[in-house]
C-alpha positions in Angstrom: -3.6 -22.5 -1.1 -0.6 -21.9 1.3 1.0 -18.1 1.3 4.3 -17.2 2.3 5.8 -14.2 3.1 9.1 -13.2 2.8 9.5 -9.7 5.2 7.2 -10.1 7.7 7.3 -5.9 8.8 3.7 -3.7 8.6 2.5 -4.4 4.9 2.9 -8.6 5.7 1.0 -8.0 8.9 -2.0 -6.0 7.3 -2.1 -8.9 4.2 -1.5 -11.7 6.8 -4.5 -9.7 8.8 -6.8 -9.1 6.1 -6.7 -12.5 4.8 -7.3 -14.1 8.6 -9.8 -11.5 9.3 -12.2 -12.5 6.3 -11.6 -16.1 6.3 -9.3 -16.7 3.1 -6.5 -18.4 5.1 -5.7 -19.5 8.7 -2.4 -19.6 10.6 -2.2 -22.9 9.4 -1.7 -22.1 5.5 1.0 -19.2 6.2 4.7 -19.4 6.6 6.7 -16.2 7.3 10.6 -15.3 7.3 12.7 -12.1 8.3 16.0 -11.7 9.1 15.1 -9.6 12.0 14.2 -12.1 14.9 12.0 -9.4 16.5 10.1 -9.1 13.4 9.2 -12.7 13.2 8.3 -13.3 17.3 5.7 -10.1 16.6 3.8 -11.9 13.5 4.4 -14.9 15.3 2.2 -14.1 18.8 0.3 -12.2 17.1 -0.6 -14.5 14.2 0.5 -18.2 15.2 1.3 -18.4 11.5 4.7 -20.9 10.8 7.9 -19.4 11.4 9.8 -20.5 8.0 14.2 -20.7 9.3 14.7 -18.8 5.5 13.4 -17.6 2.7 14.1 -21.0 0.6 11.6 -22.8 2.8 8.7 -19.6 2.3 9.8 -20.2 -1.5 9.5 -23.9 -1.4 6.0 -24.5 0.8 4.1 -21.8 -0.2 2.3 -21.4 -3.4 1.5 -17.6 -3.7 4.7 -15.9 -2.2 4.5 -12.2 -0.9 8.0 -10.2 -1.6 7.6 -7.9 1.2 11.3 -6.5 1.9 12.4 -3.4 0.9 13.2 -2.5 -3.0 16.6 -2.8 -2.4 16.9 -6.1 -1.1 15.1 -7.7 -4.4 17.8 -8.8 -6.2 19.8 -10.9 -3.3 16.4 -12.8 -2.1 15.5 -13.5 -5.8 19.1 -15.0 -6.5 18.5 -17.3 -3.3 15.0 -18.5 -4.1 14.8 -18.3 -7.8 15.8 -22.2 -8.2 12.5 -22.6 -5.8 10.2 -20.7 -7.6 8.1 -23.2 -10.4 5.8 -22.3 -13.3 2.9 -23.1 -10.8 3.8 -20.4 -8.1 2.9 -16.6 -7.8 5.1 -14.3 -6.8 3.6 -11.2 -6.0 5.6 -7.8 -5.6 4.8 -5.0 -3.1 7.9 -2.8 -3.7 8.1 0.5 -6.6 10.0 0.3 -9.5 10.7 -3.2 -10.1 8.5 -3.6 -13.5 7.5 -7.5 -14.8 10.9 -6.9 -17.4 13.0 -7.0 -14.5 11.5 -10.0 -12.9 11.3 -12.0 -15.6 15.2 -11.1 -16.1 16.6 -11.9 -12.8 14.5 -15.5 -12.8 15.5 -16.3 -16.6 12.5 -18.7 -17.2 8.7 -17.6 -17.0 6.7 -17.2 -13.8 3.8 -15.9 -12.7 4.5 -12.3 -11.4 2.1 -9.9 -10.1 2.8 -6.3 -9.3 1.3 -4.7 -6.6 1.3 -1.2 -5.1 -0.3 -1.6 -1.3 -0.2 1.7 0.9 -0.2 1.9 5.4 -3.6 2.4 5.8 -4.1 -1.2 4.9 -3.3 -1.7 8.7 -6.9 -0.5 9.5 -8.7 -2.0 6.8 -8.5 0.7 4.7 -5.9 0.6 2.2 -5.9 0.9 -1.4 -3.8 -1.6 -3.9 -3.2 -1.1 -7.6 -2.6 -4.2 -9.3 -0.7 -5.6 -12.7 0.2 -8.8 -13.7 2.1 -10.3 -16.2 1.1 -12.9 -19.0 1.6 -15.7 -17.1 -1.3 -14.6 -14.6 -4.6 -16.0 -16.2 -8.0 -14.5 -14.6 -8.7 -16.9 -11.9 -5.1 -16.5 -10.2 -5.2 -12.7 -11.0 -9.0 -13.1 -9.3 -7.1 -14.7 -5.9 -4.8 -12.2 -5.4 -7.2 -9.5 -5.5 -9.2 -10.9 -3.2 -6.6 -11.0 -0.8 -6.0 -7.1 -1.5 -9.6 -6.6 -0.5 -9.5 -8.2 2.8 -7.8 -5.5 3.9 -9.1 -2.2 1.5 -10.0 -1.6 -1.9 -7.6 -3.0 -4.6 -8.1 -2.2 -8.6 -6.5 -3.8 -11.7 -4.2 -1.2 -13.4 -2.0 -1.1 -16.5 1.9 -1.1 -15.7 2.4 2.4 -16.9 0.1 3.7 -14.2 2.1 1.7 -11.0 4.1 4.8 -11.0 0.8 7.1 -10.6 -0.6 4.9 -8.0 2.9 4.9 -6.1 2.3 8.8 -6.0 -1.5 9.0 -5.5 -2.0 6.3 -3.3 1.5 4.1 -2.2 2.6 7.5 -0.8 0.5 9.6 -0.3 -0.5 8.5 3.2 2.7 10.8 4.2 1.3 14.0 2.4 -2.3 13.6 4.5 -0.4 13.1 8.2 1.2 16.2 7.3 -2.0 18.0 6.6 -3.2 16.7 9.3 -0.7 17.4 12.2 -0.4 21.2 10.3 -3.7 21.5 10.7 -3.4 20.5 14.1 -0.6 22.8 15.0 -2.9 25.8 13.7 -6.0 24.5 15.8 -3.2 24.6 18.8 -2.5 27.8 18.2 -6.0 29.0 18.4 -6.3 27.7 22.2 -7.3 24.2 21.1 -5.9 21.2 23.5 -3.5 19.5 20.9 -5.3 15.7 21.7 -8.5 17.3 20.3 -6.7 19.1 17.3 -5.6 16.2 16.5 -9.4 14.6 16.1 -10.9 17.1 14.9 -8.6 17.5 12.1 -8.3 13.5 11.6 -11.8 13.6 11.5 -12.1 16.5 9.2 -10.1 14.8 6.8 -11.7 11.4 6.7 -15.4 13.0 6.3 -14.3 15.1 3.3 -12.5 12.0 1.8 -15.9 9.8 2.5 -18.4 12.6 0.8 -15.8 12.4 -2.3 -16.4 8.6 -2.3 -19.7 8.2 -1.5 -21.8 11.3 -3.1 -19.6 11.2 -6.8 -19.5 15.0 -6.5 -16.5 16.5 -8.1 -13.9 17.5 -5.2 -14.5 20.8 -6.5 -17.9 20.9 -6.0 -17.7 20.2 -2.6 -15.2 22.3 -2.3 -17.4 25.0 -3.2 -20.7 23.9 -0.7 -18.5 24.6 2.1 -17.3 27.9 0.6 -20.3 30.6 1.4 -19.3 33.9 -0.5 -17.6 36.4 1.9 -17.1 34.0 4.3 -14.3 32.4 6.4 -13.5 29.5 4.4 -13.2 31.1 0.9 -10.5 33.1 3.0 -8.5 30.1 3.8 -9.0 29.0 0.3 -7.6 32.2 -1.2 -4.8 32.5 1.1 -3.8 28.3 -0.3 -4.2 29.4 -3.2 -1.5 32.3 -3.0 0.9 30.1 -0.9 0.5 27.7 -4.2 -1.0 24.8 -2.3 -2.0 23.0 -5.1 1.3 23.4 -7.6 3.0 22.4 -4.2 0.6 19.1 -4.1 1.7 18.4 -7.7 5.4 18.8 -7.8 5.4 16.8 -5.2 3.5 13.9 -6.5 5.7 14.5 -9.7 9.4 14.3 -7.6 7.5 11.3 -6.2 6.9 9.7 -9.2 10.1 10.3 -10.8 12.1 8.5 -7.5 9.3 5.5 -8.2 10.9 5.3 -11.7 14.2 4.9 -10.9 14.2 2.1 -8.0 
């Protein structure tokens, strides 16, 4: 199997990691191409992978191609690969919006497309991928590209319909957590704390919580709810959240989040 990628910014260098890391692919089998030079050098010492000179050759050589450019730039690098692109080939998709109807109208003849919603902390092993494919896809293909989603993370098989959700719960929420986190920090800072250690304490605060959630199958709530002794400090915290509308806050977020997903 030989992978190409074309984009070769932080989502290509987590997949390109992931997949050297647990030994599904060497530098040998990977071709890479971005129109930004600086881009290409960094995956390039840091990788040895093959420098591709543009993104017909990454079409051409590789057999499962990663689009990883921004959303925007879809439609111009599909009209310059498309007549590259054979029934045998798997292009897979990392960007919102664009749904398996729109790929299969801007290449006008069938191919195997699989959608695919990564998020950043697939950088340190840790991301999470929700993944769709079209009919084209059969099992064992669909089986290859998941494995090379859990090289670097966790990576589940979703229905379309839900990419949207997973953009919002997952693709972007990364964003939401960092500002918890520095918030958090800022408050510990203003209690006398030295801002390096806010920052761990709250990074690590937020990591243990989210590995009891995955690890003990308690409802959030219920955990929620061991750490909240009755008159005590943290029910106070809670209770304030609660009045500042923390949670309706989370939501309409996720919703506006959602809704921009839809339309890209």
């Amino acid at each position: 199997m030989k992978y190409g990628f074309i984009g070769t910014g932080n989502m290509a260098n987590a997949i390109i990691g992931g997949m050297i890391g647990q030994g599904l692919a060497n530098e040998s089998s990977i071709w890479g191409f971005d129109q930004a030079p600086i881009c290409l050098e960094k995956i390039k010492d840091q990788y040895g992978i093959h420098l591709a000179t543009n993104n017909r050759e990454v079409a051409t050589v590789a057999d499962m191609i990663f689009l990883a450019v921004k959303p925007h730039f879809y439609s111009q690098v599909i009209k310059e690969i498309k007549d590259y692109i054979t029934e045998q080939k798997i292009l897979i998709s990392l960007a919102p919006g664009k749904t398996l109807e729109w790929f299969a109208e801007q290449f006008g003849k069938p191919i195997k497309i699989v959608r695919t919603m990564p998020n950043t902390p697939a950088l340190v092993g840790a991301g999470m991928t929700g993944v769709c494919a079209n009919e084209e896809v059969n099992s064992e293909e669909l089986e290859a590209v998941l494995k090379v989603f859990r090289s670097f993370g966790k990576a589940e098989v979703v229905t379309e319909h839900l990419l949207d959700a997973v953009v919002t719960v997952s693709g972007s929420s990364p964003a939401y957590i960092f500002m918890l986190i520095e918030a958090m920090a800022d408050a510990a800072v203003a209690e006398g704390m030295p801002r390096a250690s806010a920052y761990e304490f709250a990074a690590q605060a937020v990591y243990g919580s989210a590995k009891m959630v995955l690890e003990t199958g308690k409802h959030p709530g219920e955990l929620k709810d061991m750490v909240c002794s009755p008159g005590g400090s943290t029910i106070e915290a809670v209770r304030v959240l609660e009045e500042k509308g923390f949670r309706s806050a989370v939501m309409a977020a996720m919703k506006a989040c959602g809704e921009k997903s839809r339309r890209m």
